[in-house]
NUTORPA-874780 format. One record per residue: x, y, z of N, C-alpha, C in turn. Coordinates in steps of 0.1 Angstrom, whole numbers, plus 5000, padded with zeros to 4 digits. Layout:
BEGIN
XYZXYZXYZ/...
//
This chain:
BEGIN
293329700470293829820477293729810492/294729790499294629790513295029910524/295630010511295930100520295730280511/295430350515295630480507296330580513/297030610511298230740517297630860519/298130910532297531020532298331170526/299531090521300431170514301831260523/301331230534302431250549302931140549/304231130545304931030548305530930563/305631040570306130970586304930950590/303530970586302230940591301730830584/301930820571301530670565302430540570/303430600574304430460578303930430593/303930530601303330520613301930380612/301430410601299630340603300230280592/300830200589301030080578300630130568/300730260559300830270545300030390543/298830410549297830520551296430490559/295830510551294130510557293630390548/292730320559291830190556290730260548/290830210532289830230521288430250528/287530320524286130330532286030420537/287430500540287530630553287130740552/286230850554285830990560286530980576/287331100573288231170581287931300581/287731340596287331470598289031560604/289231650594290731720600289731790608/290131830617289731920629290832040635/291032120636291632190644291832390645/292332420654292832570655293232630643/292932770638293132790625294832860626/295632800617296932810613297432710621/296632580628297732490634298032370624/297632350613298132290601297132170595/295132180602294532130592294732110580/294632270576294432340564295332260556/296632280557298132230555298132070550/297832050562297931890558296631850547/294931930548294231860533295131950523/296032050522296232070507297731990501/298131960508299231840514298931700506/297931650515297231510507296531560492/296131610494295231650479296931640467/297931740471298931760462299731640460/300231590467300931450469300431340460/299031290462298231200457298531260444/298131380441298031390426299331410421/300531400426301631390422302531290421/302031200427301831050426301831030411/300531030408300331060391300831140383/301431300384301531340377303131360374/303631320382305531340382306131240392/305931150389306430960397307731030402/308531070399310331110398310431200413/309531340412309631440417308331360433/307531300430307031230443308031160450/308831070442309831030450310431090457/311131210453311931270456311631360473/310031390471309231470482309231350490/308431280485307731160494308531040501/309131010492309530840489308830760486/309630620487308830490478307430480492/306430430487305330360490305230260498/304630270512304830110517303730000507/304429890509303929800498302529770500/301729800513300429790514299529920508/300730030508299530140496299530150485/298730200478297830220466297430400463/298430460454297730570454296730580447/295530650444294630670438294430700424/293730670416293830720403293230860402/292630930409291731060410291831150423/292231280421292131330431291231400427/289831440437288831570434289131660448/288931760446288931880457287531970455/287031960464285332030464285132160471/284832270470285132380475283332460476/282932520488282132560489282232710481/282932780485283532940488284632960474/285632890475286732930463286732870449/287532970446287632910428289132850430/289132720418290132720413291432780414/291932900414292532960415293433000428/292533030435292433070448293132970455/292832830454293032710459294532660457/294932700442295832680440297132780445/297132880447297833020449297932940468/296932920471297232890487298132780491/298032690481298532560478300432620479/300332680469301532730468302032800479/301332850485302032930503302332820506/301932690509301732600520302832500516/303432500501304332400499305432460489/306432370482307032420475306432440457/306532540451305932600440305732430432/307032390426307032290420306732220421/305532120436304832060436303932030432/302932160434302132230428302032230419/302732290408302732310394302832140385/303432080394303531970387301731840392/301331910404300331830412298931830404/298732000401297332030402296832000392/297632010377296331900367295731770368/296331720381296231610387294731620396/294331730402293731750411292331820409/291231760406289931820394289131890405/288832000405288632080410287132100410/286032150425284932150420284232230427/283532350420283332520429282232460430/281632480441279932470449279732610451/280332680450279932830449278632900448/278132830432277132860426275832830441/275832720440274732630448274732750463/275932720467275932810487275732910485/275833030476275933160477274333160475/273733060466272633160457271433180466/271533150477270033220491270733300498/272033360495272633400503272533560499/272733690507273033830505274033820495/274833780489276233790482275633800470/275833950464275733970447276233880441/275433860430275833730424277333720417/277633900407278733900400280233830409/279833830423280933800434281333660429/280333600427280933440427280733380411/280333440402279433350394280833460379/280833360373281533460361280933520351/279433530348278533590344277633600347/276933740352275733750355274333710352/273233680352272333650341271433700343/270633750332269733840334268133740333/267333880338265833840344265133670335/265533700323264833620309265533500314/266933480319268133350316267233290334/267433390345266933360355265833240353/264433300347263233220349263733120342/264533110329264532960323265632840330/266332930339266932830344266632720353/267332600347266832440357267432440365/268332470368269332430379269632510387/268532430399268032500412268332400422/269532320421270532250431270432310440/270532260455271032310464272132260470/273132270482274132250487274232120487/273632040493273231920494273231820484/272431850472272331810462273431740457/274131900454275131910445276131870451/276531880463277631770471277931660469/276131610470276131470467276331390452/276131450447276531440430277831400428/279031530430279731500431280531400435/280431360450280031240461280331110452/279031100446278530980439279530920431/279631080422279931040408281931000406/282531090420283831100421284231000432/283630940443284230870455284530760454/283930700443284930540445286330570438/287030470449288530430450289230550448/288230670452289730810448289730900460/290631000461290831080473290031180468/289331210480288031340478288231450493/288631580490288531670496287431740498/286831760510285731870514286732010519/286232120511286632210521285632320516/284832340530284932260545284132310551/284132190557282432160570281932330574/283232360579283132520591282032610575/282032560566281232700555279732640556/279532520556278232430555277332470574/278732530583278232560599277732680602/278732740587278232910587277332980580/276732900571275732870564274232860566/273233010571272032980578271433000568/271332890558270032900545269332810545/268032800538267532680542267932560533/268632530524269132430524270032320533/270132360542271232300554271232360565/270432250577270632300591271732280597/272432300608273232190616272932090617/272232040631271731920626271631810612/271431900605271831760588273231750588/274431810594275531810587276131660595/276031630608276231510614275531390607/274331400603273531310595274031290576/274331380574274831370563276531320563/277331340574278731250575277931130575/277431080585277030970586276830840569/276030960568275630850553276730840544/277530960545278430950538279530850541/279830870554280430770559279930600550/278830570555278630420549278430430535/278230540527278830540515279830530513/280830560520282430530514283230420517/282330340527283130190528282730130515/281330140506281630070496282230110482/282530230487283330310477284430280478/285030260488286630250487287430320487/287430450488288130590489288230660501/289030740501289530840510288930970512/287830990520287231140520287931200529/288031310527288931400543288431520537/287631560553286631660550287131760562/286931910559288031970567287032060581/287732080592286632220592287432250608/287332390611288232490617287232480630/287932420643286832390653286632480662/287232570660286732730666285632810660/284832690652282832770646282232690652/282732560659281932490667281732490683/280832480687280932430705281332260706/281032250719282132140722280732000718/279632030720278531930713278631950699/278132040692279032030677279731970674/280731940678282331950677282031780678/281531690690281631580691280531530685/279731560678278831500668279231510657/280431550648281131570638281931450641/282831430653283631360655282931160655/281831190660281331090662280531010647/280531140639279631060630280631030617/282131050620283131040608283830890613/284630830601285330720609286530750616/287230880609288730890620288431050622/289231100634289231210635290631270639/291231370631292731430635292431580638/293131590651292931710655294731790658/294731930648295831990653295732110661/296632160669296332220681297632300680/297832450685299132500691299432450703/300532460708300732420717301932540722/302232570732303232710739303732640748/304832670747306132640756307132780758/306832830770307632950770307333030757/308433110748308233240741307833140730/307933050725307332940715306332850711/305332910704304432790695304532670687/304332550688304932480683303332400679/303432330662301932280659301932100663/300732090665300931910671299431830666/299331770660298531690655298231570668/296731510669296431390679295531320671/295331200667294631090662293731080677/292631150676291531130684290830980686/290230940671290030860672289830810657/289930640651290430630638290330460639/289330420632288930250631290030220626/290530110627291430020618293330110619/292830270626294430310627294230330643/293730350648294330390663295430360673/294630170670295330050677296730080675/297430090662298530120660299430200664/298830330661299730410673299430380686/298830330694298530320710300030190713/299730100700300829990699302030060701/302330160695303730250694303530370710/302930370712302730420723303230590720/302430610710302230770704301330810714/301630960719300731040723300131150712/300731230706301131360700301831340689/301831390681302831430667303331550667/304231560666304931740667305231740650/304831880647304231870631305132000630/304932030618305632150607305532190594/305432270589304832310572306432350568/306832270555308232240550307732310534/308932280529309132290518307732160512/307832080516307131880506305331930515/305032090525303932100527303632080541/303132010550302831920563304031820562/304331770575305131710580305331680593/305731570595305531540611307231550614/307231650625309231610627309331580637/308431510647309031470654307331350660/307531280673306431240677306831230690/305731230701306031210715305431110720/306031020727305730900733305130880745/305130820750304730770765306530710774/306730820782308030730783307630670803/
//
């Protein structure tokens, strides 16, 4: 496997096929400028890859010959169910992708783990309450951490793994997880995933961070994509920048890419245009 797609097609061609196997990728950006968009994007693609070869074509196209899509897609969720994930999925792209993507796409609520030091009534997140008797006998006294890493372990080699997202792990004052751990914890994750061989892309909305936050996330992932509005007169327009990214940067700097001028289509994220250096 030399290459893994990130399921954006004029952005995998751009970097020779996708992302160099080993990668944590931190999406970064302003909320509705098309983080969000592009992980539910890659998550659906990949798993449509597998689940309707015909209808990926048809979204995507054929594959540069140096990628490899994945045999597994997991999506890890602090906050949402299943459901939730899916229904949003479906704002962001066309229905039929979706429907045809998501048995493709193994879904995995951390709910339980974040909420349970938290004020949030239990009935909110949990699908049965449990009473005083079930409480004391219960083992499983995971915390965030833990159970991430479980996950982590048991799902990261050679497959595309969604965090979402960092910004809930930032807003998060329990003691299971300081700030401070969450740069230390990319990190390892990081050198866990070069020998894993997979694609982590971990999301998180950089308006819960300051600007030292912000660059200790950046610093402790291997690539970092940041989208941004941008105004031009009476117009918003969304634009993605490869901050920084081992083994892809060189490449666009080669193409002499500044900016990506992006858009949410029918096929999800999409780049329609890019700006150069002229």
């Amino acid at each position: 496997m030399d290459r893994i797609p990130f399921g954006i097609r004029r952005l995998d061609t751009t970097i020779g096929g996708g992302a160099p196997p080993g990668s944590v990728v931190l999406l970064s950006g302003h909320a509705g400028a098309g983080a969000r968009e592009f992980m539910y994007t890659s998550a659906a693609m990949n798993g449509l890859a597998e689940g309707d070869p015909e209808l990926f074509d048809l979204y995507y196209g054929g594959l540069d010959d140096r990628a490899t899509t994945p045999e597994e897609v997991h999506y890890i969720s602090f906050t949402s169910e299943a459901r939730q994930v899916e229904r949003e999925m479906s704002l962001a792209m066309d229905e039929e992708i979706v429907e045809e993507s998501i048995d493709n796409v193994q879904f995995h609520d951390l709910s339980p783990e974040f909420f349970r030091l938290s004020p949030v009534p239990r009935e909110w997140y949990s699908e049965r309450t449990r009473n005083v008797s079930e409480l004391g006998q219960s083992q499983d006294r995971k915390g965030v951490p833990e159970a991430l890493g479980d996950r982590l372990t048991e799902h990261g080699a050679g497959n595309v793994v969604v965090i979402d997202s960092i910004a809930d792990l930032v807003g998060a004052r329990n003691a299971d997880l300081t700030f401070s751990d969450i740069p230390v914890l990319l990190k390892g994750l990081s050198r866990a995933a070069y020998e894993w061989g997979g694609l982590i892309l971990a999301h998180v909305n950089q308006e819960t961070l300051d600007d030292q936050q912000h660059g200790q996330l950046v610093d402790a992932a291997d690539g970092t994509l940041l989208f941004e509005w941008e105004s031009g007169g009476s117009d918003r327009a969304r634009t993605m920048i490869v901050q920084q990214f081992r083994g892809v940067l060189s490449r666009i700097e080669d193409e002499n890419i500044v900016r990506f001028e992006t858009e949410i289509g029918d096929a999800g994220f999409d780049i329609s245009d890019v700006r150069k250096i002229r």
